[in-house]
VOGU-3710 file (C-alpha; in Angstrom, 3 decimals, decimal comma):
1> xxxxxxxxxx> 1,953/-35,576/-10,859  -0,840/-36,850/-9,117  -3,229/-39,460/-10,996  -6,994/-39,155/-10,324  -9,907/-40,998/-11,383  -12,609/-39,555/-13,528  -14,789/-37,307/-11,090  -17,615/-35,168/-12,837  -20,760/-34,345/-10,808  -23,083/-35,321/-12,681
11> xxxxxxxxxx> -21,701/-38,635/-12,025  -21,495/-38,577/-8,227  -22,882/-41,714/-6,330  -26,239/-41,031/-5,012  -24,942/-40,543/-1,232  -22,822/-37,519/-2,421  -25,025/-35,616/-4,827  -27,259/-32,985/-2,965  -24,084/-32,567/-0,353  -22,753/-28,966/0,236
21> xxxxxxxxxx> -20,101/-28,222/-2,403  -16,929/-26,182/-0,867  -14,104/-24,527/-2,039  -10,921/-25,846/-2,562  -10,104/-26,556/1,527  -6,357/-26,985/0,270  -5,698/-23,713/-1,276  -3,501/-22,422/1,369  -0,888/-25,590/0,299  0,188/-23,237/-2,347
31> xxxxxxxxxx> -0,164/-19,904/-1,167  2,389/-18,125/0,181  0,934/-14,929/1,301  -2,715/-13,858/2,072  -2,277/-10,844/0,101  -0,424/-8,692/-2,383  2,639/-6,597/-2,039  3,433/-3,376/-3,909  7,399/-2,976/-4,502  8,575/0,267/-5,248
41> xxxxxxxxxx> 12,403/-1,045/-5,614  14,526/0,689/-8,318  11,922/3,193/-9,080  9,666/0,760/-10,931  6,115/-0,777/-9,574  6,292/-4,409/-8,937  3,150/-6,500/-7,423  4,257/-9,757/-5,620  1,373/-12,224/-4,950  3,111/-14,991/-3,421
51> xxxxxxxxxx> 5,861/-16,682/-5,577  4,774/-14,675/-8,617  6,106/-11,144/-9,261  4,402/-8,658/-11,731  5,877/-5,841/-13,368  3,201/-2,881/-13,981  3,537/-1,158/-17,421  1,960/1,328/-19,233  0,122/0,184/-22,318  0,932/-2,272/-24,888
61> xxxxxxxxxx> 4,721/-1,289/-24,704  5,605/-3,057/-21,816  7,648/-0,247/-20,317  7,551/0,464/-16,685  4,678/2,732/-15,696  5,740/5,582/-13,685  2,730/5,875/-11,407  -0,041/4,104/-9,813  -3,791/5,272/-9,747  -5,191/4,103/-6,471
71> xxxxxxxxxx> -7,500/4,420/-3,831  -5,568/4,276/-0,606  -8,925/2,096/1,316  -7,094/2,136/4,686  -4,046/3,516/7,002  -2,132/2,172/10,161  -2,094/5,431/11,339  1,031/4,238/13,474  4,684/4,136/11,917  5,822/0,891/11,623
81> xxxxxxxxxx> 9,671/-0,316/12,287  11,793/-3,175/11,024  15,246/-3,980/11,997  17,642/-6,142/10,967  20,470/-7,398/13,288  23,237/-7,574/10,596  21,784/-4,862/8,117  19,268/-5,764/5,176  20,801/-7,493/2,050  19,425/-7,141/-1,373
91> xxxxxxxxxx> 17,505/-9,980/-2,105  17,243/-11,489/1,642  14,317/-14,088/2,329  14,309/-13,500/5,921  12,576/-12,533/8,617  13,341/-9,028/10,387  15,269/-9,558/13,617  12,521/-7,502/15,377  9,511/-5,402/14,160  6,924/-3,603/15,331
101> xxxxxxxxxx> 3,727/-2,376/13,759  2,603/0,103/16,037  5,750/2,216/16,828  5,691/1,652/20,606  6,636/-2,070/21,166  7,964/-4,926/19,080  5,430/-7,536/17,685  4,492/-10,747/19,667  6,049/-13,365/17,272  9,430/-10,674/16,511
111> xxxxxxxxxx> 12,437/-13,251/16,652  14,318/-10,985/19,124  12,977/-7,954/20,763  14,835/-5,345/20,936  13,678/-3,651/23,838  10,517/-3,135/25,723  9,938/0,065/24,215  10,760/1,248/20,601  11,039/4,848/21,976  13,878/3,184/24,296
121> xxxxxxxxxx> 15,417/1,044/21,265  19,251/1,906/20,638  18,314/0,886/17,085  15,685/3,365/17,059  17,672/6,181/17,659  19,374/8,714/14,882  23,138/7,987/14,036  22,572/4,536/14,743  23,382/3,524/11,351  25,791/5,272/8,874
131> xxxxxxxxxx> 24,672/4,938/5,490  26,948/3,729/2,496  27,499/7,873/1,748  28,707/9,052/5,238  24,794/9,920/6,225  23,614/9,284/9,305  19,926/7,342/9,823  18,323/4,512/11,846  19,407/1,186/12,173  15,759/0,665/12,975
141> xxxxxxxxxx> 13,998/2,242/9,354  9,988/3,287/9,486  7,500/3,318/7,563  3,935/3,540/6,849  1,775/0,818/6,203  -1,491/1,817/3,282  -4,134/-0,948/1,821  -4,498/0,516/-1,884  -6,294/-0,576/-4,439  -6,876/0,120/-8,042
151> xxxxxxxxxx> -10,204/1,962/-8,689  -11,138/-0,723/-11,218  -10,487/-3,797/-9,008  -11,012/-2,081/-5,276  -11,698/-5,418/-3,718  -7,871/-6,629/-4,214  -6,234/-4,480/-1,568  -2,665/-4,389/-1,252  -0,015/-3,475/0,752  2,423/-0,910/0,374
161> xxxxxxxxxx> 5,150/0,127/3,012  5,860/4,514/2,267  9,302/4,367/3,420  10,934/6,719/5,418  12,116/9,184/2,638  9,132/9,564/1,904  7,053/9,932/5,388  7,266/13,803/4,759  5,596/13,970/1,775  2,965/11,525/2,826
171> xxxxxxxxxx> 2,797/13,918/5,818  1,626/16,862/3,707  -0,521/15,478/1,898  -2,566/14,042/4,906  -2,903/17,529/5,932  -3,845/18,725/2,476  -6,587/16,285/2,675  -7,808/17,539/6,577  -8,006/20,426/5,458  -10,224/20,288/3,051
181> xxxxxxxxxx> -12,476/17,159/5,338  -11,653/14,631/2,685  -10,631/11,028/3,692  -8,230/9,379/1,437  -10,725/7,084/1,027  -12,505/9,705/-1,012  -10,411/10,518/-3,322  -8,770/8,884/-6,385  -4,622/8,919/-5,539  -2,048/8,933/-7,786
191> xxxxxxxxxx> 1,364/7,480/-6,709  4,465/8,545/-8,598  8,209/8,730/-8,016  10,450/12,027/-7,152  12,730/11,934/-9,853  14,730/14,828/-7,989  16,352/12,298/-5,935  18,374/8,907/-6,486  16,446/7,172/-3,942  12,620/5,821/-4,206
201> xxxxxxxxxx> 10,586/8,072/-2,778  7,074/8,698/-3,693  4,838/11,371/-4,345  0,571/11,642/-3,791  -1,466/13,669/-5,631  -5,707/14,078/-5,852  -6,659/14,004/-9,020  -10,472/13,329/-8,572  -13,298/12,252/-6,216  -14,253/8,772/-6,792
211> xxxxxxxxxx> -17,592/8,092/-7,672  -20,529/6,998/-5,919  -20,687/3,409/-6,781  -16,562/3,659/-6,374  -17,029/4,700/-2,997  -19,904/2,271/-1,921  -17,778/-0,395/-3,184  -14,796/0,929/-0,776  -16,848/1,107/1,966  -18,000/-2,889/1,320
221> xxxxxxxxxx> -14,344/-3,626/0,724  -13,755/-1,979/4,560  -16,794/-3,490/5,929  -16,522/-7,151/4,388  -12,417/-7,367/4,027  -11,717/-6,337/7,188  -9,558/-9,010/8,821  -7,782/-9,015/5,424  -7,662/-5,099/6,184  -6,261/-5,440/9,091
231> xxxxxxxxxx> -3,384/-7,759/7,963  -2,100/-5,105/5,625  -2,082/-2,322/7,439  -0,621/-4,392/10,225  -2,857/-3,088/12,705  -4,066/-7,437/12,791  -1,111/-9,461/13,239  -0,240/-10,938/9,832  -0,822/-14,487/9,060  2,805/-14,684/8,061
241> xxxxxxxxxx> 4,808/-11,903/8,805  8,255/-13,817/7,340  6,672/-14,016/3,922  5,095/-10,916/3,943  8,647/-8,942/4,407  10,089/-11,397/1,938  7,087/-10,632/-0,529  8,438/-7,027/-0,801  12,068/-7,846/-1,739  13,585/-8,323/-4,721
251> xxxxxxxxxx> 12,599/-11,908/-6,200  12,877/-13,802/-9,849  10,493/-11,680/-12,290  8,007/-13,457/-13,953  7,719/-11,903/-17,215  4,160/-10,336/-17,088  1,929/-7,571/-17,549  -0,713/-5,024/-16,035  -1,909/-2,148/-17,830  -1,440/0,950/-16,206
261> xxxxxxxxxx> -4,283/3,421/-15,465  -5,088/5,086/-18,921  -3,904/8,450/-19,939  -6,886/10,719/-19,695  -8,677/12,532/-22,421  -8,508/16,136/-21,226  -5,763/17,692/-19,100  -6,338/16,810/-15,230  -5,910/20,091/-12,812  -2,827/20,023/-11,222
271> xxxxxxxxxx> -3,684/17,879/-7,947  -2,505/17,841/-3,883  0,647/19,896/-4,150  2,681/18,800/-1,373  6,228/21,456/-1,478  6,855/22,871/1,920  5,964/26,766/0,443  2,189/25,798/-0,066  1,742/24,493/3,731  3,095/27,917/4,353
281> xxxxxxxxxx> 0,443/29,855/2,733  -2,111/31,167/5,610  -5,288/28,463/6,153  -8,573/30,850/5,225  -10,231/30,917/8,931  -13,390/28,989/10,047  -13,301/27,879/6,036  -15,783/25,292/6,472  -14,577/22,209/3,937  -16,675/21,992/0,734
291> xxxxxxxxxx> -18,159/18,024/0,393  -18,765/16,478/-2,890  -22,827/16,639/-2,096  -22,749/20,217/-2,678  -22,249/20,072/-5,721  -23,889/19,242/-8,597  -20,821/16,879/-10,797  -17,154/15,750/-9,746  -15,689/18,324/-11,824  -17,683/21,296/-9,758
301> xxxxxxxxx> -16,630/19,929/-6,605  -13,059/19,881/-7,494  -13,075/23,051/-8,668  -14,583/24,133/-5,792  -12,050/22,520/-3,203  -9,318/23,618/-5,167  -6,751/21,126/-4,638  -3,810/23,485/-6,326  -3,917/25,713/-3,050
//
């Protein structure tokens, strides 16, 4: 451990006091990634800030919680890709043999391009990689890159990856959203699991409008976190890509706790549905998209917009 004298500041010599006090200049020494990581491995909600891995749970019982109330702040509307050259292992610390955050070429600082082109990428086409069950996919898997954040902290973005599985459903509920000229911004999200199949895959529903001081604070967040922003959605180059992918892998758990959102008081109307029979149902036309300022409360609005249809 490191000795140090006695330093207080009311003690300072005379040529120091009065001097600009800074932050610790040395905090990056022991940080190991400029933001959080949401892991959605095994079906349970893990948050990985650096070294230290969080279990969410719901309540004082410390069992897993089985969703996530967020507000999805921003989108790389581009899929991203990740490939690795001998096939991902559980529990791997290292770096993707080539990725790409934009879907059409690989990153500047991937260890070894693939191709030129992701479109042109043997990896990137289907049947390139047989799954343990006979399946066929892509040796080169996608995904979609979201900043979240809970509506009670909304300046502590994170990232989360949607992985391929569950592109589709992400999909629909984009267009759910259009529809209806909401930004996901603009709504309160809630992130669950499809217990229908073995695999993670997630599921989005609306199930409210987020307030007006909720929203001006998003809308700082955007403004004032913007390189951070950026990082996440990978639309900036990350600081450090190799811990980032690492960040989202399995790692020691740190015994620990986050309470889940609360369990509200009164039944919430069943939100965004996203099954491929409601994007079937005819779009009213030249329905102009009700806003939340024509309305007099939340609860109006939401009626109004009707987010079962």
């Amino acid at each position: 451990m490191n000795e140090m004298v006695a330093i207080t500041a009311s003690k300072l010599p005379a040529h120091l006091q009065g001097k600009v006090k800074t932050d610790n200049v040395f905090a990056a020494a022991v940080s190991v990634g400029g933001f959080p990581v949401v892991s959605i491995k095994g079906k349970v909600f893990h948050i990985q800030r650096g070294d230290e891995r969080t279990l969410v749970t719901k309540g004082d019982d410390g069992e897993p919680a089985s969703f996530l109330e967020t507000v999805i702040v921003a989108v790389n509307p581009s899929k991203s890709k990740v490939f690795y050259d001998s096939g991902y292992q559980d529990g791997s610390v290292a770096k993707p043999t080539c990725y790409s955050n934009d879907g059409i070429a690989p990153a500047g600082d991937a260890d070894e391009p693939q191709a030129k082109k992701c479109q042109a990428c043997p990896h990137n086409q289907w049947g390139s990689r047989i799954t343990d069950n006979g399946g066929k996919g892509k040796a080169c898997s996608d995904s979609m890159r979201l900043a979240i954040a809970s509506p009670d902290q909304l300046n502590d973005p994170m990232l989360l990856r949607v992985p391929a599985a569950s592109l589709k459903t992400l999909g629909q509920f984009g267009q759910q959203l259009g529809k209806r000229g909401v930004e996901p911004h603009h709504v309160v999200t809630k992130i669950g699991f499809d217990h229908n199949v073995a695999h993670p895959s997630l599921t989005f529903k609306a199930i409210r409008f987020v307030e007006a001081n909720e929203l001006s604070e998003v809308e700082a967040v955007i403004n004032l976190e913007a390189e951070t922003i950026g990082q996440i959605t990978g639309i900036a180059n990350p600081v450090t890509p190799e811990v980032e992918y690492r960040a989202a892998e399995p790692a020691p758990v740190k015994a620990a706790k986050i309470e889940a959102p609360k369990t509200a008081p009164t039944p919430e109307p069943e939100p965004v549905a996203v099954a491929d029979d409601v994007l079937a149902e005819p779009v009213p036309p030249k329905k102009v998209a009700a806003k939340v300022d024509d309305y007099d409360s939340i609860d109006e609005a939401l009626d109004n917009l009707d987010f079962d249809d």
